[in-house]
OpenMM code with the backbone's topology and positions (N, CA, C; nanometers):
from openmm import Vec3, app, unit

residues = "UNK UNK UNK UNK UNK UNK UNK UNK UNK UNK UNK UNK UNK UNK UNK UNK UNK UNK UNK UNK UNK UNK UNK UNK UNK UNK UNK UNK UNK UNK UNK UNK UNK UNK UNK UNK UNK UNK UNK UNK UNK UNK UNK UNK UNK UNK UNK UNK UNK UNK UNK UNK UNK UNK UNK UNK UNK UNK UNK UNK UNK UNK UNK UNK UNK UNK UNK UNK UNK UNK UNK UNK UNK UNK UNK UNK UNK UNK UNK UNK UNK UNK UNK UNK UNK UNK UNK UNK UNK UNK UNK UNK UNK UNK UNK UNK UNK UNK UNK UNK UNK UNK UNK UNK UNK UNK UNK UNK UNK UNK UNK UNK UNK UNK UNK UNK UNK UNK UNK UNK UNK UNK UNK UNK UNK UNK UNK UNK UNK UNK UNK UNK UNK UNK UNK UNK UNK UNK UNK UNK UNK UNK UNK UNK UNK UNK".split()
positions = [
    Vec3(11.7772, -10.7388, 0.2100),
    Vec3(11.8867, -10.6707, 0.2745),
    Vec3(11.8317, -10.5945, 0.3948),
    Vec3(11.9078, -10.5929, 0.4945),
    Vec3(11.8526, -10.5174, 0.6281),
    Vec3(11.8335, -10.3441, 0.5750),
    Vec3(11.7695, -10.2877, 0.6747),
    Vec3(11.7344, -10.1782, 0.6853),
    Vec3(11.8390, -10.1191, 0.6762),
    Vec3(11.8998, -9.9752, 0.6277),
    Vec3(11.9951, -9.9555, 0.6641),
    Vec3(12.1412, -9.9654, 0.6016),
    Vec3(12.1221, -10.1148, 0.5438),
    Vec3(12.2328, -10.1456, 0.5144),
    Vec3(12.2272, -10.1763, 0.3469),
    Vec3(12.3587, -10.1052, 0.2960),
    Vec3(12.3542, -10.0929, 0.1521),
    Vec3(12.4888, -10.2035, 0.1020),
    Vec3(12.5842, -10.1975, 0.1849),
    Vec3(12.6935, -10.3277, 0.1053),
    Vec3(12.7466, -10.2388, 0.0387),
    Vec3(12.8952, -10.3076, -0.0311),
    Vec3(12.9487, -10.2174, -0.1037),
    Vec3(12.8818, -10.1827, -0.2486),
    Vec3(12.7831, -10.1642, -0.3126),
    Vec3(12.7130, -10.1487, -0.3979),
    Vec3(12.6213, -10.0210, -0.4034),
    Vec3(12.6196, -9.9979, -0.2584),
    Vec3(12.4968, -9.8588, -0.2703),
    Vec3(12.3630, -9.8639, -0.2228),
    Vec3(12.3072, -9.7880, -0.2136),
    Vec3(12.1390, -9.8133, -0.2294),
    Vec3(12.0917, -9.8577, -0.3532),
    Vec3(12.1531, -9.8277, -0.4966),
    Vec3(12.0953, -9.8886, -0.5892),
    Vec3(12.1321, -10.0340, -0.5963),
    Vec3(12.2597, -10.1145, -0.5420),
    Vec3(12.2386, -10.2492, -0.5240),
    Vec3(12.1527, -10.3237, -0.4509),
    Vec3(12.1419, -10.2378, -0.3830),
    Vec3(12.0063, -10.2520, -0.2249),
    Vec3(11.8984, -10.3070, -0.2898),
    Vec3(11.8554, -10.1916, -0.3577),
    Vec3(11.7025, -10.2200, -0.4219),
    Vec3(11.7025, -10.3491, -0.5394),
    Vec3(11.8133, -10.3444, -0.5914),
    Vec3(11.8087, -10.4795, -0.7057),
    Vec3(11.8138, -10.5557, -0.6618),
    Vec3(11.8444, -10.5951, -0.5365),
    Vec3(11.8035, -10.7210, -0.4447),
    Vec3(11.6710, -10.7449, -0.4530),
    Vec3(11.5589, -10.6628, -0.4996),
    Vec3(11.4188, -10.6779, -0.4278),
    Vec3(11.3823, -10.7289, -0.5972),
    Vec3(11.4777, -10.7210, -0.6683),
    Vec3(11.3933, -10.7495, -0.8091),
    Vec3(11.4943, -10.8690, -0.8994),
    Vec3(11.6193, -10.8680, -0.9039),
    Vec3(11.7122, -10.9259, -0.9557),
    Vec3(11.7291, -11.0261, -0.8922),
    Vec3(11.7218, -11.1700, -0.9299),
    Vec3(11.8118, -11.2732, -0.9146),
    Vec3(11.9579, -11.2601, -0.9053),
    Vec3(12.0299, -11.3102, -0.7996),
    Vec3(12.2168, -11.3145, -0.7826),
    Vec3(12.2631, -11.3123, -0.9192),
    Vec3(12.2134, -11.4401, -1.0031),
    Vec3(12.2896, -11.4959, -1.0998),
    Vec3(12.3175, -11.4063, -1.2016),
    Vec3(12.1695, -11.3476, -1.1976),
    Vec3(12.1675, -11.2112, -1.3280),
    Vec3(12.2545, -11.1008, -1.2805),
    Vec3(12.2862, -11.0562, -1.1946),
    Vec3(12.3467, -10.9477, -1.1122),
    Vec3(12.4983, -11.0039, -1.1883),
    Vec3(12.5239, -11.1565, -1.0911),
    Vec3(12.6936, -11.1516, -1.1388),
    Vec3(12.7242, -11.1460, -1.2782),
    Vec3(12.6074, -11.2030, -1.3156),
    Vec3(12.6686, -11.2433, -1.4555),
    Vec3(12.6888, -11.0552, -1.5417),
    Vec3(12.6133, -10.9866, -1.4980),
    Vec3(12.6297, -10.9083, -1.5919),
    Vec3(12.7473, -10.7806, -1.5048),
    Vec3(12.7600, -10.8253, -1.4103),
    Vec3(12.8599, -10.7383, -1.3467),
    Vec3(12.9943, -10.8320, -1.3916),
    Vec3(13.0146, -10.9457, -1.4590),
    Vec3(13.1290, -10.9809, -1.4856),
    Vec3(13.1042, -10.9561, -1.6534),
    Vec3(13.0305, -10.9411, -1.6573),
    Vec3(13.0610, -10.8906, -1.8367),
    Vec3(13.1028, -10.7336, -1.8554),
    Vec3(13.0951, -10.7030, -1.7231),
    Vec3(13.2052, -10.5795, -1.6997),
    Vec3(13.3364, -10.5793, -1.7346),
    Vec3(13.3744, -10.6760, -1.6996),
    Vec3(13.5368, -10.7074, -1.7456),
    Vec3(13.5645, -10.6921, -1.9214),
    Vec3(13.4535, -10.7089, -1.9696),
    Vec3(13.4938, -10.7188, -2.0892),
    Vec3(13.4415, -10.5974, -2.2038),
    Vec3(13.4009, -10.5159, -2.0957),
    Vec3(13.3782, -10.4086, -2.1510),
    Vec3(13.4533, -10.3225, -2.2366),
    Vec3(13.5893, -10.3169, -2.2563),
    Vec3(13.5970, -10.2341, -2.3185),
    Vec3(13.6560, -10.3201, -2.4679),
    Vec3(13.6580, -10.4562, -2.4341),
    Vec3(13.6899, -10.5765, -2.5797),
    Vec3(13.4950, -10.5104, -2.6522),
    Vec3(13.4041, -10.5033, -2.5781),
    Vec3(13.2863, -10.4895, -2.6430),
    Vec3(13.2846, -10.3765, -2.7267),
    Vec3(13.2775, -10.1926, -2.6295),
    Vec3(13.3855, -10.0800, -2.6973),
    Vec3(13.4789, -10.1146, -2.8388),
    Vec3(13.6068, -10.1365, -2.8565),
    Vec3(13.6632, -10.1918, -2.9610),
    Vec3(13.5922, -10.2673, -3.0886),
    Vec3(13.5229, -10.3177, -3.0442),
    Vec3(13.4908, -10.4525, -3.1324),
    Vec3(13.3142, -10.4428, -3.1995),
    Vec3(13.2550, -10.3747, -3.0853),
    Vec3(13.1239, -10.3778, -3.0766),
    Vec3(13.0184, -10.5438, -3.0701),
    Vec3(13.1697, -10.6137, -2.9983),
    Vec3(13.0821, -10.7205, -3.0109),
    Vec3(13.0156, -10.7929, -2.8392),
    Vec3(12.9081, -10.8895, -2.8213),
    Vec3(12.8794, -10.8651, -2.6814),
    Vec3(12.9403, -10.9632, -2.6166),
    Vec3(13.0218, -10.9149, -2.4912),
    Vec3(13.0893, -10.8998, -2.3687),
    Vec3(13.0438, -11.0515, -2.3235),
    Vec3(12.8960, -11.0824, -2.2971),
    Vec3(12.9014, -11.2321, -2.2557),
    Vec3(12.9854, -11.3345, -2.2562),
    Vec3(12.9831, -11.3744, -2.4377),
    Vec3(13.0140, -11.4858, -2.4712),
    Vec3(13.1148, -11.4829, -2.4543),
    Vec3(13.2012, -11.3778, -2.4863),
    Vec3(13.3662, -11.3612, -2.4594),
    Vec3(13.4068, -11.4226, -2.2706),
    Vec3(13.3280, -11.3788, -2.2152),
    Vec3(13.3568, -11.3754, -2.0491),
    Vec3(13.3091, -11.5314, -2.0096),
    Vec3(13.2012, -11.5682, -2.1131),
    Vec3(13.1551, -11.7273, -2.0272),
    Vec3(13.1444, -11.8723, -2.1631),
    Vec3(13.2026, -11.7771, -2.3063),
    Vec3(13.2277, -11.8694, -2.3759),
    Vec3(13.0822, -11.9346, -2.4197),
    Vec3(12.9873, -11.8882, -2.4329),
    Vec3(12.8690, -11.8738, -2.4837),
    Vec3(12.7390, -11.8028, -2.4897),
    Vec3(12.6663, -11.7371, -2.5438),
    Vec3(12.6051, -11.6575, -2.5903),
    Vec3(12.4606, -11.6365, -2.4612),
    Vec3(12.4126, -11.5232, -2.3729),
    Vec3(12.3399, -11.4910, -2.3007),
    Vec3(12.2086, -11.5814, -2.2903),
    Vec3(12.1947, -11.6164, -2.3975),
    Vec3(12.0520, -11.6869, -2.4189),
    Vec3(12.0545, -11.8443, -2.4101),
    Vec3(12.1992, -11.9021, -2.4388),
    Vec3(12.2146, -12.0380, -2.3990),
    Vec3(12.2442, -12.0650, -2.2606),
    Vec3(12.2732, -11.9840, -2.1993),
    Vec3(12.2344, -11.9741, -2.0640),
    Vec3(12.1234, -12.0374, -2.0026),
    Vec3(11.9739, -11.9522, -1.9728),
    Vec3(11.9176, -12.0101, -1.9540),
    Vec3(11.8045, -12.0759, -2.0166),
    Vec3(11.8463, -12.1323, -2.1532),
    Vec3(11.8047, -12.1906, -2.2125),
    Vec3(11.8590, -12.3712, -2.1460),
    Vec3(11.9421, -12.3666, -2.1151),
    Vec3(12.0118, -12.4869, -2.0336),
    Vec3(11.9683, -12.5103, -1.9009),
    Vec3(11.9344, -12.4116, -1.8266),
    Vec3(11.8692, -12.4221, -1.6966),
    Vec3(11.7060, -12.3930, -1.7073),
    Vec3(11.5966, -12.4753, -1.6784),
    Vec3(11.4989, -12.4212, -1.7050),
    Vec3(11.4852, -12.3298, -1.5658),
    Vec3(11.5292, -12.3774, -1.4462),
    Vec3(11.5148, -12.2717, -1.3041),
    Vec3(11.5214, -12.1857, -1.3219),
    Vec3(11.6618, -12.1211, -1.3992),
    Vec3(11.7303, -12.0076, -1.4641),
    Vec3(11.6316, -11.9569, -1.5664),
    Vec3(11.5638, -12.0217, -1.6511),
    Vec3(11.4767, -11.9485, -1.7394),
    Vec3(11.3850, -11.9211, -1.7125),
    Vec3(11.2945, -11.9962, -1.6172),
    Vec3(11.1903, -11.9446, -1.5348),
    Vec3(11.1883, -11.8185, -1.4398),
    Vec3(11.3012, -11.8455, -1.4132),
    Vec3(11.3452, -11.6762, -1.2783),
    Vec3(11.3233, -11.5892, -1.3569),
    Vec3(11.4362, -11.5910, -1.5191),
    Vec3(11.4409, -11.4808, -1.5809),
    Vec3(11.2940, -11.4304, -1.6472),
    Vec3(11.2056, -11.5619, -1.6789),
    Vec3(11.0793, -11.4813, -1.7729),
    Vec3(11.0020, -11.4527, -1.6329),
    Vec3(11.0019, -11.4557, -1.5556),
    Vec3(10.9572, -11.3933, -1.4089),
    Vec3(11.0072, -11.2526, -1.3443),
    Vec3(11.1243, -11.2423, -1.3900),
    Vec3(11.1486, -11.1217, -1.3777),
    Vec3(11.1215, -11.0060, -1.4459),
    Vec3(11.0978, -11.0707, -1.5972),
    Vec3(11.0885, -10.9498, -1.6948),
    Vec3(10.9489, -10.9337, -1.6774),
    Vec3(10.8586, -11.0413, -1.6631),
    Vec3(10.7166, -11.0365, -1.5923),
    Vec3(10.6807, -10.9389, -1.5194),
    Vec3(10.7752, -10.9431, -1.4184),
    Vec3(10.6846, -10.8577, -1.3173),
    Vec3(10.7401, -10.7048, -1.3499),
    Vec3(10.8750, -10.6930, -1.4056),
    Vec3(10.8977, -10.5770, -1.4809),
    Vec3(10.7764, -10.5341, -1.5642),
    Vec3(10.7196, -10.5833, -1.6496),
    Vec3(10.5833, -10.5454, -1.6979),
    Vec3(10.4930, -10.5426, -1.6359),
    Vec3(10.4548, -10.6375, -1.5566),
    Vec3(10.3133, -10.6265, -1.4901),
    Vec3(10.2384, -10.5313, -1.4463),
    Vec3(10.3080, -10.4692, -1.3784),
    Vec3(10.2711, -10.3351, -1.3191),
    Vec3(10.2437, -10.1928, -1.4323),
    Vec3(10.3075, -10.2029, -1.5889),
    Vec3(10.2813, -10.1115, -1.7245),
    Vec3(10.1908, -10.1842, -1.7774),
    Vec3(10.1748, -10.3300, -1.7859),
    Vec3(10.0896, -10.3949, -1.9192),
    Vec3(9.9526, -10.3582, -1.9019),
    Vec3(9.8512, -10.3466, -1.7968),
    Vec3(9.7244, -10.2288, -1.8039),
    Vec3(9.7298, -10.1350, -1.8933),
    Vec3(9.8343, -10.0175, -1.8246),
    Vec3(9.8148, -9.9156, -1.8968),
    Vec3(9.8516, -9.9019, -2.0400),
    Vec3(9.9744, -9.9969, -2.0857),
    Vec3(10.0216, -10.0239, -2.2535),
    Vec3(9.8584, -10.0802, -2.2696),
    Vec3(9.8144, -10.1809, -2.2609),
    Vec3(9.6816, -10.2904, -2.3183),
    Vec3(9.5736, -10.0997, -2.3062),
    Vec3(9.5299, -10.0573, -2.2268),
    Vec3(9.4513, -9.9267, -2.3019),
    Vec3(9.4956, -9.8086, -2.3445),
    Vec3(9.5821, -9.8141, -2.3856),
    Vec3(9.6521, -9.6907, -2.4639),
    Vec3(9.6877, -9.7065, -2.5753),
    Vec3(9.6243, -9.8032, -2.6089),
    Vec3(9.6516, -9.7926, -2.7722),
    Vec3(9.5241, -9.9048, -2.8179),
    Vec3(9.4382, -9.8886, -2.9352),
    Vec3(9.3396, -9.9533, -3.0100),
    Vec3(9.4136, -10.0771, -3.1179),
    Vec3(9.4517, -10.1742, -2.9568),
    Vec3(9.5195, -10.2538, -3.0198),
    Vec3(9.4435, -10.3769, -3.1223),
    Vec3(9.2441, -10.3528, -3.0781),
    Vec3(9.1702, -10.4578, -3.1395),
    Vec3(9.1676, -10.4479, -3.2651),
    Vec3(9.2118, -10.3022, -3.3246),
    Vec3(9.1876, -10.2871, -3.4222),
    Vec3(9.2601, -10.3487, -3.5236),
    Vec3(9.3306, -10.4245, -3.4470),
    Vec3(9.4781, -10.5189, -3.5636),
    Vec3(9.4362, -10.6277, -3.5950),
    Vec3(9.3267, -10.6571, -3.5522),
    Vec3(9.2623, -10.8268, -3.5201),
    Vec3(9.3806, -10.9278, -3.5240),
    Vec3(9.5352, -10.8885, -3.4830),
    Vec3(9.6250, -10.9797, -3.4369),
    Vec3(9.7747, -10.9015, -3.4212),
    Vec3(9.7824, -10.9690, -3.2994),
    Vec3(9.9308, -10.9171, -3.2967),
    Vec3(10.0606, -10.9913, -3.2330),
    Vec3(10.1560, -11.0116, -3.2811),
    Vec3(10.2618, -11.0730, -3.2602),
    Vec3(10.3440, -11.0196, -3.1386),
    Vec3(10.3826, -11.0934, -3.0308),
    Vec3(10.4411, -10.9776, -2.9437),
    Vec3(10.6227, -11.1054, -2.9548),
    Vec3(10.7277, -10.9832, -3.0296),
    Vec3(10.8206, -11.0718, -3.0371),
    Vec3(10.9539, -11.0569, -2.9151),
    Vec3(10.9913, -11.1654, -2.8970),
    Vec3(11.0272, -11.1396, -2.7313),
    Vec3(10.9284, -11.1486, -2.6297),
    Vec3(10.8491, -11.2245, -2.6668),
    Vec3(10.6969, -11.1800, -2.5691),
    Vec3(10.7343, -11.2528, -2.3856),
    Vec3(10.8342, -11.3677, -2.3986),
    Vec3(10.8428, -11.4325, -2.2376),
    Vec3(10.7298, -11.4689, -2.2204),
    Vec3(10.7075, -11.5023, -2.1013),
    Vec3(10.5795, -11.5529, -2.0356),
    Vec3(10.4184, -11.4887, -2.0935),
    Vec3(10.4407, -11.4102, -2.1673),
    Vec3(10.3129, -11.3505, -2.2242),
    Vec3(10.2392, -11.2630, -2.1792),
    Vec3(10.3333, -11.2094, -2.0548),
    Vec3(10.2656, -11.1224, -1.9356),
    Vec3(10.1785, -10.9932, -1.9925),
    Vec3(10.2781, -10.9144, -2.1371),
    Vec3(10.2076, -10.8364, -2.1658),
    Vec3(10.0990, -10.8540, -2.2566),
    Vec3(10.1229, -10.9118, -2.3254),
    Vec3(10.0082, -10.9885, -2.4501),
    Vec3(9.8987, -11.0315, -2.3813),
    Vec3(9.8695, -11.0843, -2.2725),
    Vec3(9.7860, -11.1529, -2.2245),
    Vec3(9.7527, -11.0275, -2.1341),
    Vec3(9.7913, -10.9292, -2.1219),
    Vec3(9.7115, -10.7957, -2.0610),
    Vec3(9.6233, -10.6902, -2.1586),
    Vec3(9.6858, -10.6868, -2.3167),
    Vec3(9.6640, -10.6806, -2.3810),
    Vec3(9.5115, -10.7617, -2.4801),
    Vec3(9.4938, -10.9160, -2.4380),
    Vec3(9.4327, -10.9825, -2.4449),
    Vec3(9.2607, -10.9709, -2.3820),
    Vec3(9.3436, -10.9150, -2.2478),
    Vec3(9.2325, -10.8914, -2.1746),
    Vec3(9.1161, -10.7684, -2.1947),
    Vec3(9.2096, -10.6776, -2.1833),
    Vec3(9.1445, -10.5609, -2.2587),
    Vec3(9.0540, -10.6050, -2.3911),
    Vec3(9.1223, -10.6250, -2.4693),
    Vec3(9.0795, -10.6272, -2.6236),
    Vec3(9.0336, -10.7859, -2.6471),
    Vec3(8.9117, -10.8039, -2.6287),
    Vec3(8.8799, -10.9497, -2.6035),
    Vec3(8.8336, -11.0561, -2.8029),
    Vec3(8.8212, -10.9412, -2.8493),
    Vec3(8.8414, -10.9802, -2.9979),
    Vec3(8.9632, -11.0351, -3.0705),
    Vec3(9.0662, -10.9731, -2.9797),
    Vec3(9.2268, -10.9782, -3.0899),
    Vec3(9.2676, -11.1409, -3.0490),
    Vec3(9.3203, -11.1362, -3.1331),
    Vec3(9.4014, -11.2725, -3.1607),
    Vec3(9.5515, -11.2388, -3.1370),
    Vec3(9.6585, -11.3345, -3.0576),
    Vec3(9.7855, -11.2956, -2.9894),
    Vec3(9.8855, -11.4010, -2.9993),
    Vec3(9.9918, -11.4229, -3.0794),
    Vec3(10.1064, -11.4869, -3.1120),
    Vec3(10.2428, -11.4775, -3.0173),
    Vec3(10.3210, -11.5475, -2.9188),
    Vec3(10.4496, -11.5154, -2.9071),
    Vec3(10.5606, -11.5490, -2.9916),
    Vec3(10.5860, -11.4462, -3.0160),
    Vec3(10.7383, -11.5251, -3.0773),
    Vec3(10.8876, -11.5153, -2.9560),
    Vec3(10.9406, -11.5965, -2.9321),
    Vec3(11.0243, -11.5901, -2.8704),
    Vec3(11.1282, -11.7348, -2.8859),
    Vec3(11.2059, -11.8054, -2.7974),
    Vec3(11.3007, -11.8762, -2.7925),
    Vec3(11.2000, -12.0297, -2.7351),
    Vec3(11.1901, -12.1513, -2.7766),
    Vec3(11.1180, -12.2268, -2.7131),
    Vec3(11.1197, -12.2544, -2.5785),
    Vec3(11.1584, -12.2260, -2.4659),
    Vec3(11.1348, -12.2303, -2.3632),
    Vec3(11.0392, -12.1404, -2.3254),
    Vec3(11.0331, -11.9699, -2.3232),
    Vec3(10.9679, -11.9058, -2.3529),
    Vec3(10.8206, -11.9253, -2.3923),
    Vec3(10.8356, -11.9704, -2.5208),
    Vec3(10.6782, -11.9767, -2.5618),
    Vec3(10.5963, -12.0662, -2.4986),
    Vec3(10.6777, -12.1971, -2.4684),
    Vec3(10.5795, -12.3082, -2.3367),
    Vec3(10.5543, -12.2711, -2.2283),
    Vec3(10.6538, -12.1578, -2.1723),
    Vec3(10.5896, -12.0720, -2.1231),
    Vec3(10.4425, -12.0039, -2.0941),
    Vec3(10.4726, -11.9364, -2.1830),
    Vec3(10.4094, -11.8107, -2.2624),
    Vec3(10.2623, -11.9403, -2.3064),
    Vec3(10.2433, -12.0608, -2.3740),
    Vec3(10.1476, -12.1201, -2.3956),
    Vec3(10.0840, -12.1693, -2.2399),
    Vec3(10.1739, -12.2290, -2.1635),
    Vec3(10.1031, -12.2547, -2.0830),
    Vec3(10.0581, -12.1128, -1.9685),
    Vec3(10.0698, -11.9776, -1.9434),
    Vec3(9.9904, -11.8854, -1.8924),
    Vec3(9.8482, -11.8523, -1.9814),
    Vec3(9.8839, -11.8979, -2.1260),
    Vec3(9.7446, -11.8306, -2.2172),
    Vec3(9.6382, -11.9276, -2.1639),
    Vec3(9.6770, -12.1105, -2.1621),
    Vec3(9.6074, -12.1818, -2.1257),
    Vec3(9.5305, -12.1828, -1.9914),
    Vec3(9.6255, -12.1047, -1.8961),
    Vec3(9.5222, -12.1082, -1.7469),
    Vec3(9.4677, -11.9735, -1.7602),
    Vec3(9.5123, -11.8957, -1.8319),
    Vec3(9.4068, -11.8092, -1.8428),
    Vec3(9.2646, -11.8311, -1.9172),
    Vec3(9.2958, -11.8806, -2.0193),
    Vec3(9.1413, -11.9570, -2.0914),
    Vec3(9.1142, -12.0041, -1.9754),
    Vec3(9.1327, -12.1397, -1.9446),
    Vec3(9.0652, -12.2083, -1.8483),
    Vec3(8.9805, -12.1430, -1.7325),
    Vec3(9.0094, -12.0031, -1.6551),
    Vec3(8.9688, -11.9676, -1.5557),
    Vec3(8.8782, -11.8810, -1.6475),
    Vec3(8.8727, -11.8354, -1.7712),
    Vec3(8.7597, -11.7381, -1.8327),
    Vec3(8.6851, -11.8536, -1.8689),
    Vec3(8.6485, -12.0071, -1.8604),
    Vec3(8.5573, -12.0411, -1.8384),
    Vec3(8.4679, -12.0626, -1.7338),
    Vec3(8.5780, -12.0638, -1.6333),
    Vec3(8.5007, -12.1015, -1.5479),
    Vec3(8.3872, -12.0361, -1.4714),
    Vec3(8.2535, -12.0929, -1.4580),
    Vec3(8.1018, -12.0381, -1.3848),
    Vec3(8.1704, -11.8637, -1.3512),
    Vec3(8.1265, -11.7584, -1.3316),
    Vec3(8.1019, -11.6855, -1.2653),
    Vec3(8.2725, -11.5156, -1.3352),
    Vec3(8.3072, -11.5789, -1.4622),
    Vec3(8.3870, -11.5176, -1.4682),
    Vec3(8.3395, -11.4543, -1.6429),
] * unit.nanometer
topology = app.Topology()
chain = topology.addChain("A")
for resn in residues:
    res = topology.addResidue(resn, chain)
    for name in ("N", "CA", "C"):
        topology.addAtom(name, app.Element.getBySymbol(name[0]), res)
């Protein structure tokens, strides 16, 4: 978004431009509409508004699922250092990270604590994910000089 310019949304729509995908934006600004069936009911607003459940979403698009475990990625990236030494996580000799996505934090976690052993549990798109970052990470901790 230009300098300057906020749209009818604000400066805080401004900035979710720099981190949010469109799709995630509309979609959850139209599960606005159904906010107050959620209120009443306590049940979630999605499926009601698009007739199936948040996660079959982009479970159907892998583009869409890739953006999203990329986003929550880099949402961590920048904490998973400081979570991976703030806590004596080797001492578990394993840990499950459930919801893990791309593995961004586990595999920061990993790094630190080079003993522990690290599981994702998540949705299968996710974990092929999540398997294939553990794999190029092995791969480059073999390689000469690392």
């Amino acid at each position: 978004m230009a300098e300057g310019t906020t749209g009818w949304g604000g400066e805080l729509w401004a900035a979710a431009d720099l981190v949010t995908p469109m799709a995630i934006r509309v979609a959850a600004t139209m599960c606005l509409v159904q906010l107050l069936h959620t209120v009443r009911t306590g049940e979630p607003a999605f499926p009601r508004q698009f007739g199936h459940s948040f996660w079959d979403d982009p479970s159907a698009d892998p583009g869409r699922a890739e953006s999203f475990d990329a986003l929550m990625g880099a949402r961590l990236a920048a904490n998973a250092p400081a979570i991976a030494a703030a806590y004596p996580w080797g001492t578990l000799g394993h840990v499950i990270d459930v919801g893990g996505g791309n593995a961004t934090l586990l595999i920061a976690i990993l790094r630190v604590h080079g003993d522990l052993r690290g599981t994702v549990m998540d949705l299968a798109g996710p974990v092929a994910r999540a398997e294939q970052a553990i794999a190029s990470r092995r791969s480059r901790r073999s390689e000469p000089g690392d």
